[in-house]
C-alpha positions in Angstrom: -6.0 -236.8 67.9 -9.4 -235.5 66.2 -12.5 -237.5 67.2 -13.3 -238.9 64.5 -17.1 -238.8 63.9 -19.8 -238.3 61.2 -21.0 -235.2 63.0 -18.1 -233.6 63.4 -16.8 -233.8 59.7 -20.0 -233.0 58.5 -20.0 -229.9 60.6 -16.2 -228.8 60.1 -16.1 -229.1 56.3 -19.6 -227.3 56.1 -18.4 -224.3 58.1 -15.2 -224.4 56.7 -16.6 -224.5 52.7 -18.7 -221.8 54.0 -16.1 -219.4 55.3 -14.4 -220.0 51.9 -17.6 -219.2 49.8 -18.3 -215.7 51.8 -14.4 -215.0 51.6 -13.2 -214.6 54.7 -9.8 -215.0 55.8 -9.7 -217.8 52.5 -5.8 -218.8 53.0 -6.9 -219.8 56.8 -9.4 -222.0 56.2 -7.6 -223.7 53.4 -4.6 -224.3 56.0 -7.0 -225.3 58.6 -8.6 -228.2 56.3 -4.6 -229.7 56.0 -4.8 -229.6 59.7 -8.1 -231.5 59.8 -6.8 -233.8 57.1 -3.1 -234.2 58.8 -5.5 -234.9 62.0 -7.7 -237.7 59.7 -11.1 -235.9 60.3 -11.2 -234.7 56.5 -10.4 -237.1 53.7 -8.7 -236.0 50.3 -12.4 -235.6 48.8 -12.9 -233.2 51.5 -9.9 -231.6 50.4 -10.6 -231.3 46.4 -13.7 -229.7 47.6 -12.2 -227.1 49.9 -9.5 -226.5 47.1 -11.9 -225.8 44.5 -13.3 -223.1 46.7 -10.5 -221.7 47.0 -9.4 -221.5 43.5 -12.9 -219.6 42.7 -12.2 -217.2 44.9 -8.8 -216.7 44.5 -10.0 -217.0 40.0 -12.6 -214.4 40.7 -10.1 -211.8 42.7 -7.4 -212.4 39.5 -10.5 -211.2 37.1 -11.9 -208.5 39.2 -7.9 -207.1 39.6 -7.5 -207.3 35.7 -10.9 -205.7 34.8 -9.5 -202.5 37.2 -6.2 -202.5 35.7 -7.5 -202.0 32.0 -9.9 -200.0 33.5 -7.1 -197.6 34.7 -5.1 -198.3 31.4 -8.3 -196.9 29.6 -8.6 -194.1 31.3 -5.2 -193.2 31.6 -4.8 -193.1 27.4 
């Protein structure tokens, strides 16, 4: 069981939001915060936060894909 202290949830959701913002390895760190909340060290706040992360990142690589693929369409006509 996860010692549960201020500290420590302070620290895991910061380097966890933070792993999530720079993009790196996204879908891990998203699993990891269900561990931390399955453990009780992150609360479903904690988890809305971490989710919207994701989603921006995830929203932002669906853009960036369709901008290439008209891209591609346009110069392919």
């Amino acid at each position: 069981m996860a010692i549960k202290s201020k500290a420590r949830h302070d620290l895991t959701l910061r380097s966890i939001k933070r792993e999530i913002a720079a993009g790196r390895d996204v879908a891990y760190w998203l699993d990891r915060t269900y561990v931390h909340l399955d453990s009780g060290l992150l609360t479903e706040d904690d988890i809305a936060e971490v989710e919207a992360l994701a989603q921006a990142y995830y929203d932002a690589l669906d853009a960036e894909d369709k901008a290439n693929a008209e891209e591609i369409t346009k110069i392919g006509v």
